[in-house]
MILUM-460294 format. One line per field, with one value per residue (C-alpha): residue number from 1; residue in three letters; z, x, y. Coordinates in Angstrom, 1 decimal, decimal comma. Each point is the difference from the previous one (the first is absolute). Layout:
N
n	c(NUM|...)
res	c(ALA|...)
Z	c(Z|...)
X	c(X|...)
Y	c(Y|...)
end
This chain:
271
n	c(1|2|3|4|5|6|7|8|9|10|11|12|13|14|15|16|17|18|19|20|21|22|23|24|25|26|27|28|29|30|31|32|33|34|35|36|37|38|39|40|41|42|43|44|45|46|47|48|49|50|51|52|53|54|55|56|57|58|59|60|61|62|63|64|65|66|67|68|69|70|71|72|73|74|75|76|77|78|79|80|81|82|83|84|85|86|87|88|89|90|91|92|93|94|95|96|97|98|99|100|101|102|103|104|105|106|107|108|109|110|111|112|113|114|115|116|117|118|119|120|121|122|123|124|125|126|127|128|129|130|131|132|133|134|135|136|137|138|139|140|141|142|143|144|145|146|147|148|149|150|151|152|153|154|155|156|157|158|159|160|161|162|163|164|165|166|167|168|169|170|171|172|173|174|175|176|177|178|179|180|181|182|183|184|185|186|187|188|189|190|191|192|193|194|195|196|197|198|199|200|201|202|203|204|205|206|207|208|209|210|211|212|213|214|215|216|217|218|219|220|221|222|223|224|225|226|227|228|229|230|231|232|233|234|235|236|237|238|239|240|241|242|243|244|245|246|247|248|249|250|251|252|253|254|255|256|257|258|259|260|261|262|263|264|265|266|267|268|269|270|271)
res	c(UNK|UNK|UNK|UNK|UNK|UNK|UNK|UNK|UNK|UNK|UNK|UNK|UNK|UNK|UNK|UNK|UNK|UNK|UNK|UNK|UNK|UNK|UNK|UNK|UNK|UNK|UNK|UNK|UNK|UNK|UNK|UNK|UNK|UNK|UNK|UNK|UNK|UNK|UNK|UNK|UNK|UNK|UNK|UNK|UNK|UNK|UNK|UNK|UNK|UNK|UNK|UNK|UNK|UNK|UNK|UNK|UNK|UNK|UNK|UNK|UNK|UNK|UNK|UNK|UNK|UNK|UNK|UNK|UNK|UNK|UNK|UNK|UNK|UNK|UNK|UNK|UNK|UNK|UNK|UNK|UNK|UNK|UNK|UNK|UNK|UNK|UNK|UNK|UNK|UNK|UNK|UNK|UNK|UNK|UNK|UNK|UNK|UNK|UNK|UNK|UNK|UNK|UNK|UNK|UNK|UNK|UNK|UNK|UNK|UNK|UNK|UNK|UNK|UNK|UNK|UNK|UNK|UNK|UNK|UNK|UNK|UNK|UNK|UNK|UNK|UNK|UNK|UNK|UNK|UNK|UNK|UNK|UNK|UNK|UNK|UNK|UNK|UNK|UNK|UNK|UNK|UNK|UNK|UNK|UNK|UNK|UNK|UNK|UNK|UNK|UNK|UNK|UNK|UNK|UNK|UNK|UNK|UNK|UNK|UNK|UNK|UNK|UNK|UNK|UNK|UNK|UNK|UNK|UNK|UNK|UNK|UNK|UNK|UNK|UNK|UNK|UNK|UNK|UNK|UNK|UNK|UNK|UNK|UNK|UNK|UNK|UNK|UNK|UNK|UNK|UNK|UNK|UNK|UNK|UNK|UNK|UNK|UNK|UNK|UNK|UNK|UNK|UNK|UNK|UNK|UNK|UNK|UNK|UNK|UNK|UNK|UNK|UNK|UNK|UNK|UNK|UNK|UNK|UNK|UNK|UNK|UNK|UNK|UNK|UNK|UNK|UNK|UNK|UNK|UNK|UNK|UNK|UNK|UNK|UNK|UNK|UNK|UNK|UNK|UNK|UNK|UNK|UNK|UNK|UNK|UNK|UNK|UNK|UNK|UNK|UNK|UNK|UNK|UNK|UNK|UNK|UNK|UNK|UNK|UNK|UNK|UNK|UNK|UNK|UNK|UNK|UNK|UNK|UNK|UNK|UNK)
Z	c(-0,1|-0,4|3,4|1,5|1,5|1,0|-1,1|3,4|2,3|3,5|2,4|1,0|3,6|2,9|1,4|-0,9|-0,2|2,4|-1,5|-3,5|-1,9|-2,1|-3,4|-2,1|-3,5|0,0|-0,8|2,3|0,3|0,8|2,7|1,4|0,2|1,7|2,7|0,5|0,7|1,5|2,7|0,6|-0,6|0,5|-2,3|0,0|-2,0|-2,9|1,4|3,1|-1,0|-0,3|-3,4|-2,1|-1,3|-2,8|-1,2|-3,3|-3,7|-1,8|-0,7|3,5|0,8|-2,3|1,6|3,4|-1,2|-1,5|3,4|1,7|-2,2|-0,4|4,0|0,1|2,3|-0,1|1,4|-1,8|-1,6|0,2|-2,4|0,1|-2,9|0,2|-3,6|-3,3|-1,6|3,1|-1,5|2,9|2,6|2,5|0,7|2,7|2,8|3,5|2,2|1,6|-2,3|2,3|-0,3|-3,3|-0,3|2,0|-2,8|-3,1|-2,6|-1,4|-3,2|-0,2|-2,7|-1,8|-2,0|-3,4|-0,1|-2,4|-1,0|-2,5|-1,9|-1,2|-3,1|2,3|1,5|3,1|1,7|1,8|2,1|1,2|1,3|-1,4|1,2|-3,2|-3,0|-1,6|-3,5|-2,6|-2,2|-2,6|1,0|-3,5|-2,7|-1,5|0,3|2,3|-1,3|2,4|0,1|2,7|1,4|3,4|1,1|-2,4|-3,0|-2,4|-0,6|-1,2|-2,2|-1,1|1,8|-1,2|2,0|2,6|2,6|1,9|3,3|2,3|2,7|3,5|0,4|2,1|-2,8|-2,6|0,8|-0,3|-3,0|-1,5|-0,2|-1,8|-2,7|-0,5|2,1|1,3|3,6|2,2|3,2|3,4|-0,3|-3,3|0,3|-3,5|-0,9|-2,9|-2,4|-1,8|-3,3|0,2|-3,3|-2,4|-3,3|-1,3|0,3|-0,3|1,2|3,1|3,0|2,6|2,2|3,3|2,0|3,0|3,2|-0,4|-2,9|-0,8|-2,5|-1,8|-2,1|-2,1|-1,6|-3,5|-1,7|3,5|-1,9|-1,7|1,6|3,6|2,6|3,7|2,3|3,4|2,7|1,7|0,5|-0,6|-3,4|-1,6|-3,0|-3,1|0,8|-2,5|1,8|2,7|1,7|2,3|2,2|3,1|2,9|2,1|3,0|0,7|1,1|0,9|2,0|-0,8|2,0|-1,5|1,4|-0,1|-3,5|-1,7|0,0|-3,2|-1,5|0,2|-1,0|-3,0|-1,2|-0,4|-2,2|-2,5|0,1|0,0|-3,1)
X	c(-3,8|-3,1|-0,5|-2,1|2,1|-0,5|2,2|1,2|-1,7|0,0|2,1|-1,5|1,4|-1,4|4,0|3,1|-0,3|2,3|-0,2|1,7|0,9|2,6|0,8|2,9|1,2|3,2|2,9|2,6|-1,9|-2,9|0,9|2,6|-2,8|-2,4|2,7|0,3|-3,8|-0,8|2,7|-1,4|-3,7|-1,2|-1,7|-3,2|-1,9|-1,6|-3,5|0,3|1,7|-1,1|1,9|2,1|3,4|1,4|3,5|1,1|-1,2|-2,9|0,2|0,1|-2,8|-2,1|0,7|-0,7|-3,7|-0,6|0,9|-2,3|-2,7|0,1|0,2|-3,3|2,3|-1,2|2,9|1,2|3,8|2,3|3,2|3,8|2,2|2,9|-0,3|0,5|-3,7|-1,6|-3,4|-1,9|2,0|1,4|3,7|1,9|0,1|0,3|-0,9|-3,3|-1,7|-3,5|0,1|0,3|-2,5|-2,3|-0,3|0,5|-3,4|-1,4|-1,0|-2,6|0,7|-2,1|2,0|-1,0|-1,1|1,4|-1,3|1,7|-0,5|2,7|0,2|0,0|-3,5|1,6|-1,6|2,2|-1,2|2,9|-0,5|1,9|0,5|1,8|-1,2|-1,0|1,7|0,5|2,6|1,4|2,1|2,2|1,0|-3,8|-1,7|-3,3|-3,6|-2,7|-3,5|-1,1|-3,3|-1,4|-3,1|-0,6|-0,1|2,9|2,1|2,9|-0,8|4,1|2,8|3,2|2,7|2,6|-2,6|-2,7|-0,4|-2,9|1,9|-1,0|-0,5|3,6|1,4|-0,2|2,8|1,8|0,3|-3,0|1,5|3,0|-2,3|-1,7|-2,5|-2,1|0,9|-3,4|-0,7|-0,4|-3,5|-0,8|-1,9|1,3|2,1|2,5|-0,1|3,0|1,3|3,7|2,2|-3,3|0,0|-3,3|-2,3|2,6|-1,5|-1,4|2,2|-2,7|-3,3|-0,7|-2,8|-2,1|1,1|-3,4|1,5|0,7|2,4|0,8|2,8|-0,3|3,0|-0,6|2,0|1,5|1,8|2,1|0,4|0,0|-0,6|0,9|-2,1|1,2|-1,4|2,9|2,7|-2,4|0,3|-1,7|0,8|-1,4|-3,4|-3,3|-2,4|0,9|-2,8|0,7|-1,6|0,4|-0,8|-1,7|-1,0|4,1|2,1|3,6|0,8|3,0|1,7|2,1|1,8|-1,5|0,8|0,3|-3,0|-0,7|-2,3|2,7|2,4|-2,3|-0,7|3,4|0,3|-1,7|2,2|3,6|1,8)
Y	c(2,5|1,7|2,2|2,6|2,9|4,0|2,4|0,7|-3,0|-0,2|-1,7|-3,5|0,1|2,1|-0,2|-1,8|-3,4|-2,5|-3,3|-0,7|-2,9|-0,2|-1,6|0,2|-1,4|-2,3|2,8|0,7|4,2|-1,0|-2,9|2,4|2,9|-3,2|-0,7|4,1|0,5|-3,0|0,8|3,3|-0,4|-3,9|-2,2|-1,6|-2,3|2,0|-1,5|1,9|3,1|3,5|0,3|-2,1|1,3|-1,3|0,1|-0,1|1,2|0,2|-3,5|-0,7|1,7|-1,5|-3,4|1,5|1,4|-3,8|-1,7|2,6|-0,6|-3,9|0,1|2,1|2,8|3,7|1,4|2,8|-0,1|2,8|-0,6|0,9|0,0|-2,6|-0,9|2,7|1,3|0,3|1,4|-1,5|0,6|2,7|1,7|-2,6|2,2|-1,9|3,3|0,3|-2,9|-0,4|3,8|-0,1|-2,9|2,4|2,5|-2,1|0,2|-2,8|-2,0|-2,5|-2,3|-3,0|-2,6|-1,2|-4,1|-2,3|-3,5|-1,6|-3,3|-1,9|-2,4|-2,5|0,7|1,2|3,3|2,2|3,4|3,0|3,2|3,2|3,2|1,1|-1,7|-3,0|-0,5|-3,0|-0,4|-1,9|-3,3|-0,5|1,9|0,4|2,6|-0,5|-0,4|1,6|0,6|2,8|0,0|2,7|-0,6|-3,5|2,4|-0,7|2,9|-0,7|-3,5|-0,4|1,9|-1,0|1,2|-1,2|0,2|2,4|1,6|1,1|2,4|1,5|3,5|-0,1|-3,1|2,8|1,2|-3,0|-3,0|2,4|3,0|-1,8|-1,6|3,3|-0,4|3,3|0,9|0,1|1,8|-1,8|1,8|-0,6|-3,7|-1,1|-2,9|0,4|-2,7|0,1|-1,6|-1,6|0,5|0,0|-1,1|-0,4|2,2|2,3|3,3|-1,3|1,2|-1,3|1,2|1,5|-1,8|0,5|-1,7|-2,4|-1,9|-3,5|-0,5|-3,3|-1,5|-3,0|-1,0|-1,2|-2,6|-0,7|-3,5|1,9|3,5|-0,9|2,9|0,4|2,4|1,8|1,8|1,8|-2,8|-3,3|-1,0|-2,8|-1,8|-1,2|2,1|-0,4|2,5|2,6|2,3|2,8|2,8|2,0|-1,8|2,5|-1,8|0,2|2,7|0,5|3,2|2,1|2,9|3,1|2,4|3,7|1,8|-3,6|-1,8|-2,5|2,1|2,9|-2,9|-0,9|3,8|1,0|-2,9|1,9|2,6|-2,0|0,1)
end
């Protein structure tokens, strides 16, 4: 997710906010933590709430941020952790919650576009607030050529597959393929080799937000690829472009102490 975020951002609410909507994944935590605040706080449709909780992990919550996207929504999203991870979300903690809304800071974060072209001649767009990725579909290895801004940079990657991350995605599928970790502030997109074989020595680039990277897959007959953004995967892929969308945001809220730009710092720092 690439975002733009102060080190210690203001509150978006002048006082704490009364209408909340609330959205939880299907396990028995986070339904019986629904029934809990609902009883005790209301529920609203996320359209006409102040904030939108969501319930669940970080998988969760990248669901959530897609439906408020897709449904052109800008109401922010505060998370609570009812899964394991939890690297987007915030401690489950029923007590006060609108005043805890009141003096949560905020994130403002811009997904990556896919569009992907299948075999087939089938065109398919996704949004991700992670990553977009391809990867191979059988036991051969893939065959890529990489190209940012039309200029071939890469003209064979053989690997298992190849990323392009969010500043907050770093963290995640990136960071396990060796990918640099990026700061919310940084406006660079980690492009990021998966299992490389050939050429050997390249571990992958760091580009400015503004780029628009493209994949083609070569020999696509015989080494067929799949591409994903988030949890929308597409198979049998020729050509995949992708690039922050800047003309959409999501909004999310942190408690004090742990915004994601903390979240993302200490990152570094983990062993």
């Amino acid at each position: 997710m690439t975002a733009t975020s102060l080190t210690n951002p203001p509150s978006i609410f002048m006082r704490p906010p009364q209408h909340l909507a609330f959205m939880a994944a299907p396990t028995e935590t986070a339904r019986d933590e629904l029934d809990r605040l609902v009883t005790r706080y209301g529920n609203c449709h996320p359209g006409e709430a102040d904030v939108v909780i969501c319930l669940g992990g970080d998988g969760f919550m990248l669901e959530t941020l897609r439906v408020i996207l897709e449904a052109g929504l800008t109401t922010p999203v505060y998370g609570m952790n009812c899964g394991s991870v939890g690297f987007l979300m915030n401690p489950t903690d029923e007590e006060d919650l609108p005043y805890r809304l009141a003096h949560a800071q905020a994130a403002v974060i811009h997904p990556l576009r896919m569009k992907a072209v299948t075999a087939h001649g089938e065109s398919h767009e996704a949004l991700a607030l992670n990553d977009v990725y391809l990867f191979r579909q059988t036991r051969q290895a893939a065959k890529l050529r990489i190209d940012v801004d039309r200029l071939v940079r890469i003209p064979e990657l053989i690997c298992d597959g190849a990323l392009l991350a969010t500043p907050a995605g770093s963290t995640a599928y990136n960071l396990s393929a060796h990918g640099p970790i990026v700061p919310l502030s940084g406006n660079l997109l980690p492009l990021t080799p998966i299992c490389p074989f050939r050429p050997r020595r390249w571990r992958g680039a760091l580009l400015p937000s503004s780029a628009h990277v493209g994949f083609s897959v070569l020999e696509h007959d015989k080494r067929p690829v799949a591409a994903v953004a988030d949890s929308i995967e597409i198979r049998d892929v020729v050509s995949v472009q992708a690039w922050e969308d800047r003309e959409l945001a999501v909004t999310l809220l942190f408690d004090p102490g742990q915004t994601l730009s903390e979240r993302i710092a200490a990152e570094q720092f983990s062993a």
